[in-house]
LONU-806988 format. One record per residue: residue in three letters; y negated, x negated, z of N, C-alpha, C in turn. Coordinates in steps of 0.05 Angstrom, whole numbers, plus 5000, padded with zeros to 4 digits. Layout:
REM residues N
ALAYXZYXZYXZ...
END
This chain:
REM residues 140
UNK502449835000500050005000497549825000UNK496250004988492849734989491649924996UNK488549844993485550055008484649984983UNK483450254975481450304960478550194970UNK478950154998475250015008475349714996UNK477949684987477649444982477449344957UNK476749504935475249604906472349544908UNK471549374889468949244888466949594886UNK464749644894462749774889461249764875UNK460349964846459449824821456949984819UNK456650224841454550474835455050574863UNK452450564875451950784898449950864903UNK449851134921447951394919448551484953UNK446551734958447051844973449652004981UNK450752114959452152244958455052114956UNK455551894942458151814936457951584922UNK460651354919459851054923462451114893UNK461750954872464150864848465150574857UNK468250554860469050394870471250344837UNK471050034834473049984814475749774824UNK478749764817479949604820480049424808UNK480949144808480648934796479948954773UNK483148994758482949084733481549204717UNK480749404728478549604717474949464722UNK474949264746472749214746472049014716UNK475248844713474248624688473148744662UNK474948944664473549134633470949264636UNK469449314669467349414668465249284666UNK465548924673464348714664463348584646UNK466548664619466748484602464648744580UNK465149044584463149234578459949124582UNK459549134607456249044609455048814600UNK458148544595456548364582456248334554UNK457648494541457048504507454548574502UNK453648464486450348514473450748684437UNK452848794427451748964401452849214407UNK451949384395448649594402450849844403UNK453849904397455549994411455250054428UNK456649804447457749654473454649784488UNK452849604478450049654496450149964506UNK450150154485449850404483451450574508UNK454650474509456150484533455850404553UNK455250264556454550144590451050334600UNK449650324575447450584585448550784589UNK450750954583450851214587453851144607UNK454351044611456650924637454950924662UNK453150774660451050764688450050934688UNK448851114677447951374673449751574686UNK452451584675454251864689454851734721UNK454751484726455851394753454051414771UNK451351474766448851444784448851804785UNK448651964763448352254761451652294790UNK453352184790455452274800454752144833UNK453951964837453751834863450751984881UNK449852074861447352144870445752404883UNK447252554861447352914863450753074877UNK449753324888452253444901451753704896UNK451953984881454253854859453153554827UNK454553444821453053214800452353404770UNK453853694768453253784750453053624710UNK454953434712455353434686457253494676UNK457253474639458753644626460753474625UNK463153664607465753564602465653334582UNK463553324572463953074544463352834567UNK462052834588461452584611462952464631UNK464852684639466252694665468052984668UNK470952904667472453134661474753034679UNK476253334689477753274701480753294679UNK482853104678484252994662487553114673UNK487153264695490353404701490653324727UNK492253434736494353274767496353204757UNK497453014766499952834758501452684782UNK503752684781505252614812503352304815UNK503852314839502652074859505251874856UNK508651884860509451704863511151684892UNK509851904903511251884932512452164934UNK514552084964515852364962514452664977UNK515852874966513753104972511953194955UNK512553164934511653224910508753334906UNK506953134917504253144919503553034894UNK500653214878500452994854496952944854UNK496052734834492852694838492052804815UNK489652884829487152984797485952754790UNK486952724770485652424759482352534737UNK481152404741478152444720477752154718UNK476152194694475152024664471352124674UNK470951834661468251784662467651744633UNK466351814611467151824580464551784565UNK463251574575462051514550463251434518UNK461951474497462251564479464251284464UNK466351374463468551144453469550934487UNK469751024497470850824526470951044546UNK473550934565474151194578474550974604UNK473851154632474051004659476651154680UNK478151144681480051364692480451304735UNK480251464738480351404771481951794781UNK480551654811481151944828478651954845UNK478052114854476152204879477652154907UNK476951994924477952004956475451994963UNK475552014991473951975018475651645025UNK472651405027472951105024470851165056UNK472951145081470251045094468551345102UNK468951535108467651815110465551885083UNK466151685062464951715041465751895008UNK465551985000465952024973466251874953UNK468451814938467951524916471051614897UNK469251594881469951584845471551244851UNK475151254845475750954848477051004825UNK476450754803476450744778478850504781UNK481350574761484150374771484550334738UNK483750484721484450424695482050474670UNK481750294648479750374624481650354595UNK479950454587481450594556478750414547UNK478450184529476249984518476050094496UNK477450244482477050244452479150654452UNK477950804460478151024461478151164427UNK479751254414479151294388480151644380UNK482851694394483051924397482352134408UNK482252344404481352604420482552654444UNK486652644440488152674456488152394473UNK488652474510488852354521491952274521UNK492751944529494651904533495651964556UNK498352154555498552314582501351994599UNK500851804583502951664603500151424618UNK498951394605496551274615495851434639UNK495551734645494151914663496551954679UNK499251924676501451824700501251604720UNK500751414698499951194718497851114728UNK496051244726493151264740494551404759UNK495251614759495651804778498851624801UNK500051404793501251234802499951044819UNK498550864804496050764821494650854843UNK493851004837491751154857493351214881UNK496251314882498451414904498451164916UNK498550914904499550694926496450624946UNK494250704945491350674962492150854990UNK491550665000492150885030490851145033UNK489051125031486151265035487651665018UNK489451584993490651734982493151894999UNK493451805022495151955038493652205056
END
């Protein structure tokens, strides 16, 4: 088991803190440091839905920004499963869960889709998000 407190912090607000895992933090890095006009364009509207989401209660955006992506088993027994959501700027996808980090609210981001091309989500990708996310304590 790991802690999700222990997910770097990439965006925080009054309301709620975006926490990323390793993995997901390198692709959120290797996103902000590209300079053509794509890439740029994503990381503006990435920091944009993570500040609208950390900031406001309800955050009130749409489904093309931030959608919820299904429940899918966690992994453990008792057949509990997670609502996994996507953060979706336009061609790149951020996949996490919602816990309470700390008496806090936080979006923890465990997987990215870099090069997002289809409409359909990959539902074995949103298993194992929803795998991931079960081994965080915080998820019990």
């Amino acid at each position: 088991m790991g802690k999700a407190a222990g997910c770097e912090i990439v965006c925080t607000g009054e309301i709620a803190d975006v926490r990323l895992s390793p993995k997901a933090r390198a692709e959120y890095d290797a996103l902000m440091s590209r300079a053509d006009n794509v890439s740029r364009a994503q990381a503006r509207q990435l920091q944009r839905y993570m500040q609208r989401f950390c900031g406001s209660e309800p955050h009130k955006m749409i489904e093309e920004h931030y959608r919820h992506e299904g429940s899918h088993p966690c992994g453990r027994s008792g057949g509990k499963k997670v609502a996994v959501w996507a953060f979706k700027p336009d061609g790149w996808r951020l996949y996490g869960a919602v816990l309470k980090v700390g008496n806090k609210k936080c979006f923890v981001g465990v997987d990215v889709d870099p090069a997002k091309k289809k409409q359909k989500v990959d539902q074995a990708r949103l298993r194992s998000v929803a795998l991931m996310i079960g081994e965080f304590d915080e998820w019990i």
